[in-house]
N, C-alpha and C positions, 0 to 999 in steps of 0.2 A: 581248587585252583587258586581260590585268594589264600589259606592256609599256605601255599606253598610259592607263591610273589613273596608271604610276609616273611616264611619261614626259613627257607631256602635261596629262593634269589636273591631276594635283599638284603641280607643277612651276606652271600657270596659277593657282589657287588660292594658294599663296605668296605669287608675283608681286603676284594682286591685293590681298591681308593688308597686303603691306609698302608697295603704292603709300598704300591708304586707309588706312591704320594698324590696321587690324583685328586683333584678339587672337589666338594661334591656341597652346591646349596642347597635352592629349594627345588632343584632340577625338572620346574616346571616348563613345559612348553607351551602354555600359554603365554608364562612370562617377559619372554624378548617380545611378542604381539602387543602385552598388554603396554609394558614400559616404553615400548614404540608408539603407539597412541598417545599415552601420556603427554609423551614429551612435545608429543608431533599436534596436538590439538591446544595440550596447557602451556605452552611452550615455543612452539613455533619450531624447535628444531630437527632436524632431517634425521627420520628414523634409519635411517641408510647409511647415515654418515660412524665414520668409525670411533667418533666419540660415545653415539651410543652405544654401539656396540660394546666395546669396552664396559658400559655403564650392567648393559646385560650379564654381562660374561661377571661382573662381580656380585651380580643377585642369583644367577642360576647356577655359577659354577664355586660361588663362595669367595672370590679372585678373579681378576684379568687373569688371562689366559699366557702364558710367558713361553715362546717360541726357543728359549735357552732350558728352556724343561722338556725331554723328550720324552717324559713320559705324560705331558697334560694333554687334553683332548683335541683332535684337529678339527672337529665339526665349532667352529667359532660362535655360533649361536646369533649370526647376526638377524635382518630385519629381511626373513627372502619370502615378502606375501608379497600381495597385490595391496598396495596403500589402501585401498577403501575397506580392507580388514580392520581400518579405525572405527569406523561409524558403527560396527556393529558391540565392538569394545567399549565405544563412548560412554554409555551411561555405568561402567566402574570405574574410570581412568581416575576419579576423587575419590576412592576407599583406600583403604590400607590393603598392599596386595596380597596378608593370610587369611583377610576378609573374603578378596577373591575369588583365591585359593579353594577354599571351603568350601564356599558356595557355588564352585565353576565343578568340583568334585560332584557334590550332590545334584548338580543338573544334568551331567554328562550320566549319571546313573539312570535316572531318570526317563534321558533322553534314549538309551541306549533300550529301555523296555518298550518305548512307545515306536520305537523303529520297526521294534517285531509288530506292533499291533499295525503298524501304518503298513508295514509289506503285506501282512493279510489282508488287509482293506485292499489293497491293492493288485494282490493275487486272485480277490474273487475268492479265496477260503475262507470257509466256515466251520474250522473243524471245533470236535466238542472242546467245553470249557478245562477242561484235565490236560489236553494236547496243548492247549495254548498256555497255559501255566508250563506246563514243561518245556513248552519254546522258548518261554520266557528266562525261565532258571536255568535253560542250558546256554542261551546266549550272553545270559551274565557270570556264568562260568566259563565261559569261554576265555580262553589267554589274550586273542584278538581285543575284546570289549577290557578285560583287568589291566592288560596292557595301556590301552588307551586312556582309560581312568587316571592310572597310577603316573600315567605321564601329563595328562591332562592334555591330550591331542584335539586338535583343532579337528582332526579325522572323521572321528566320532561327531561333532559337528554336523560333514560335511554328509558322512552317510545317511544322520537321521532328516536332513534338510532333503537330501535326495528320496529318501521313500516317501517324507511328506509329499513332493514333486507328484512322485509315481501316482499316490494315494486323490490325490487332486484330478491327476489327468484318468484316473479311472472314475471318477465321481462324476467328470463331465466339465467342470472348474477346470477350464482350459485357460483361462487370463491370469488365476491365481496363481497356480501350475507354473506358468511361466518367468511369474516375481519370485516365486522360491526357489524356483534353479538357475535364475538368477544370480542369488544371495548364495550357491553353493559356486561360484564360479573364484571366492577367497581363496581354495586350492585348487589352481585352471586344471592339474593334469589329472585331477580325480571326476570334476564333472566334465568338463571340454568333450570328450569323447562319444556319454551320453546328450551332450546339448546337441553335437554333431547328426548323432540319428534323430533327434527328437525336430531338428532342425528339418531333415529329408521327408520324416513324416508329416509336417505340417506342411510342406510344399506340394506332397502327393495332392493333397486332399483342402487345397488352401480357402476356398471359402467356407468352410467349414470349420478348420482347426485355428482361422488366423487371429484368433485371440490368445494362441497360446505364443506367436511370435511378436503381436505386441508388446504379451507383459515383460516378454523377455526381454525385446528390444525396448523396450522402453524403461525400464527400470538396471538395463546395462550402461545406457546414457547416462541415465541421474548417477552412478555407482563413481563411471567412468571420468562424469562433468564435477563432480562433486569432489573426486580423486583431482583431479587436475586445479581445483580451485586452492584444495590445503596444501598441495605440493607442486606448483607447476614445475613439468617436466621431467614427473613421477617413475613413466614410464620406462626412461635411459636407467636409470636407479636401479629400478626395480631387475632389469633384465640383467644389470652389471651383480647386482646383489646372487641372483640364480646362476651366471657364469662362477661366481667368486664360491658358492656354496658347492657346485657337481668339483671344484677345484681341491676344494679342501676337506670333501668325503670322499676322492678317492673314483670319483667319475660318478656315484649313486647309480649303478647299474641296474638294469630291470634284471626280474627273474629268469628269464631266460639267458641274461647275459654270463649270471650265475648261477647255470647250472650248463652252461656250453659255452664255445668261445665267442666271441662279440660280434667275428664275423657270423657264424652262423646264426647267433641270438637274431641277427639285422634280418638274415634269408627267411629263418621261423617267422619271425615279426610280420616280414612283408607277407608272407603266406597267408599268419593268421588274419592281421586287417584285411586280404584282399580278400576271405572266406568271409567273413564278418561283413564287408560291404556286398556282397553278395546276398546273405541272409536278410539283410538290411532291406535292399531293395526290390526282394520278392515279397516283403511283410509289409511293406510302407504304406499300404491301402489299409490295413486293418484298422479297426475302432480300439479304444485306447482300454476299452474292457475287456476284449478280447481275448485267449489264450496264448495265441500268436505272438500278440503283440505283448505281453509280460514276458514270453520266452525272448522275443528278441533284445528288449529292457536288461532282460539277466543276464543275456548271453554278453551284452555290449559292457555289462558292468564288469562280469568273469574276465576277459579279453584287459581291459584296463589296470586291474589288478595283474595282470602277469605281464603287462607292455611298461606301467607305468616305471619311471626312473628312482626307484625306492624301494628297495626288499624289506618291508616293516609290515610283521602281525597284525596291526592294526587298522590297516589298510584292506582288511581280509572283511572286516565285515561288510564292506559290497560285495561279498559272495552269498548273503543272507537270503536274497531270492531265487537265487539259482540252487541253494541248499533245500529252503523250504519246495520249490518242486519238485525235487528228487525225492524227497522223504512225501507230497501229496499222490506221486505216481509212482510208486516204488514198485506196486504188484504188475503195474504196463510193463517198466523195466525191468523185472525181474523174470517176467516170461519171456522178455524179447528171444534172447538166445544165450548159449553158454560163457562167449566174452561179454557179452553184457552184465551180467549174472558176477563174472569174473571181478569186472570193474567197478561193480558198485559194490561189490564185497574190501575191494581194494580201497575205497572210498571209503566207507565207510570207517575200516581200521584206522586210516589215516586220519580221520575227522576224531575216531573217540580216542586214541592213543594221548594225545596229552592229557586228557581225565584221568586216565585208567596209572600212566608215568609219575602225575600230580598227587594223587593219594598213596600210591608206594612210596614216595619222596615225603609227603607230610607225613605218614606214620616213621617212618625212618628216623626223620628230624626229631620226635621224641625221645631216641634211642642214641642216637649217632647222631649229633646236632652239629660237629663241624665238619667230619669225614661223609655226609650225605652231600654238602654243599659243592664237593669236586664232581658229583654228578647233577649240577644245577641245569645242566641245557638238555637233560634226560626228555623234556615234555615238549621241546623245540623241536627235537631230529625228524618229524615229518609236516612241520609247518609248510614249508616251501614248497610241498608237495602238494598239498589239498589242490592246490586252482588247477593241474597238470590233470588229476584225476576227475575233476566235477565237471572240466571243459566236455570232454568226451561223449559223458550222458547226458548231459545238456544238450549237445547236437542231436544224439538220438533219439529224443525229444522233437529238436525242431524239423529233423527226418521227416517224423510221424505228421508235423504240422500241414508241411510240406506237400506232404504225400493227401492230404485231407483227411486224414484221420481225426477223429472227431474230440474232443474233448467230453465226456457227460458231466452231468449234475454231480456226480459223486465224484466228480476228480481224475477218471480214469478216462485213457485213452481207448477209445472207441476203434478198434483192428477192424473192423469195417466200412472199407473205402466207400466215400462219398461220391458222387458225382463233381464230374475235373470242373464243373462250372461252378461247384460251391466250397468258398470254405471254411475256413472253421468256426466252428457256431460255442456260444456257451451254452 
């Protein structure tokens, strides 16, 4: 997969820059965040304001951006976080930003390994040492994680902050749990969703779990007080900034918007959150170590990924828990029945097909190194796909939960029902 970013994509990407004249710097996305802090903490000036931007668009795009060139990009690159995405920037905003660069690269790598080890912590798996190196290698293979890297997505950030989350609230670290998803609330429409249930679940059970609504609310205040101190009246900015961005991508439509029309995307949509708050609220009792309650964690994360307003690969690795249970319960799912059987076979193609697309493409590229590159989206044409197919067996998962089917020690769903008064045990 990185053989064929370096090989193939990037290499076609270039190509097309140089045929249409298109700007191309250090087309980092970190960098409007970081140059926004900069200016916004050394500086005093409004990341918001279209001076910076401007200032962005000549480090990321090489150039201002010139609206008399139909061919330069319409995503303008400006400053569309949440202003307390400074504080977390602050201790680089004085280096040199290839310094950054570098070292934002090799964190995100990094960071992208400890995500799988924090989802197992979190999932209650123990599988042997061989399986978890191959999670490891195949997650950093993955186009979702190379992708993120080579972009340097705040994403990947935001995912591995969220299983630390997970990994806290399954430890029992219900106060810390809740400063760390916290600190993922920089992109609202990737955690908002999980705070949402994670919110339901500490009200089920509030003397008990209310340390985890402390940390949160208590460390959204300081985010939020601290946000309004460097930028008073942050907020109007910040919202204009997200109106002026869905304007100039073109609406950023969820997945379902694109792959059906926007009216029915809306009908799907309400369907799925009303199914999903559903699930929600018959799981909201469970302990946070639970089976249950990781299915419902994944499911709420799957659900987000195909609602959220952004069709981006990268966005996918919150699918990593809901992947890792399918492939811990494969042999439950694989007995269920013959669509079952169907669908996870279906799933599966669609998950290894960019591996299997990536290595025909990088051997190719040795051979045929510019006539390969007009087949560069070869390893994309079932991206979109994945969360359409892993929602399915996911539910037929929380079916099983549902139903009190038991979870065992070794992973596998227990087909014989429990009594309706208990339920799922690890």
């Amino acid at each position: 997969m990185w053989f064929y970013v370096q090989r193939v994509l990037v290499p076609h990407q270039q190509s097309d820059a140089e045929a249409y004249d298109r700007p191309r710097g250090n087309l980092s996305d970190l960098y409007p965040r970081w140059l926004g802090a900069r200016e916004l903490l050394l500086h005093h000036r409004d990341p918001y304001g279209s001076d910076v931007t401007r200032e962005i668009q000549a480090g990321y795009y090489g150039r201002p951006l010139d609206p008399a060139r139909p061919a330069d990009p319409k995503d303008q690159q400006g400053f569309a976080y949440p202003v307390y995405v400074v504080f977390l920037l602050a201790p680089t905003i004085t280096l040199p930003f290839p310094v950054v660069q570098a070292g934002f690269r090799w964190f995100l790598l990094v960071l992208a390994a400890a995500t799988v080890l924090l989802w197992l912590r979190a999932l209650r798996w123990r599988p042997a040492t061989n399986m978890v190196v191959i999670l490891v290698v195949l997650t950093l293979g993955s186009f979702p994680v190379v992708q993120g890297i080579k972009l340097q997505q705040l994403s990947l950030v935001v995912s591995g902050i969220i299983a630390g989350c997970a990994a806290l609230l399954a430890g029992g670290q219900l106060l810390l749990a809740g400063v760390v998803l916290a600190l993922a609330t920089i992109k609202p429409q990737l955690a908002l969703p999980l705070a949402a249930w994670l919110v339901l679940w500490t009200c089920s059970d509030w003397r008990r779990r209310r340390r985890f609504a402390w940390g949160f609310g208590l460390t959204m205040t300081v985010l939020l007080a601290g946000a309004q101190s460097v930028l008073p009246g942050w907020t109007g900015r910040f919202r204009e900034a997200t109106v002026a961005y869905r304007q100039y991508t073109g609406g950023a439509g969820s997945l379902l918007d694109v792959l059906i029309t926007p009216v029915w995307a809306r009908v799907c949509t309400a369907f799925v959150l009303l199914a999903l708050a559903v699930v929600c609220w018959r799981m909201r009792r469970e302990p946070a170590d639970s089976p249950a309650f990781a299915l419902a964690s994944s499911l709420v994360l799957a659900v987000t990924v195909m609602i959220v307003p952004m069709v981006a690969p990268y966005n996918q690795l919150l699918l990593l828990p809901a992947v890792f249970l399918l492939v811990r319960h494969h042999r439950f799912l694989w007995r269920r029945d013959w669509r079952t059987r169907f669908v996870y076979s279906l799933a599966g193609l669609l998950v290894s097909w960019p591996w299997v697309a990536a290595a025909v493409l990088t051997a190719a590229s040795f051979v045929l190194p510019v006539s390969v590159q007009q087949a560069w989206a070869l390893p994309l044409w079932t991206s979109i796909y994945v969360p359409l197919a892993i929602l399915p067996l996911l539910s037929v998962l929380i079916v099983g939960s549902l139903r009190h089917e038991r979870f065992t020690p070794e992973g596998e769903l227990n087909a014989r029902a429990l009594p309706r008064d208990a339920g799922p045990r690890s």
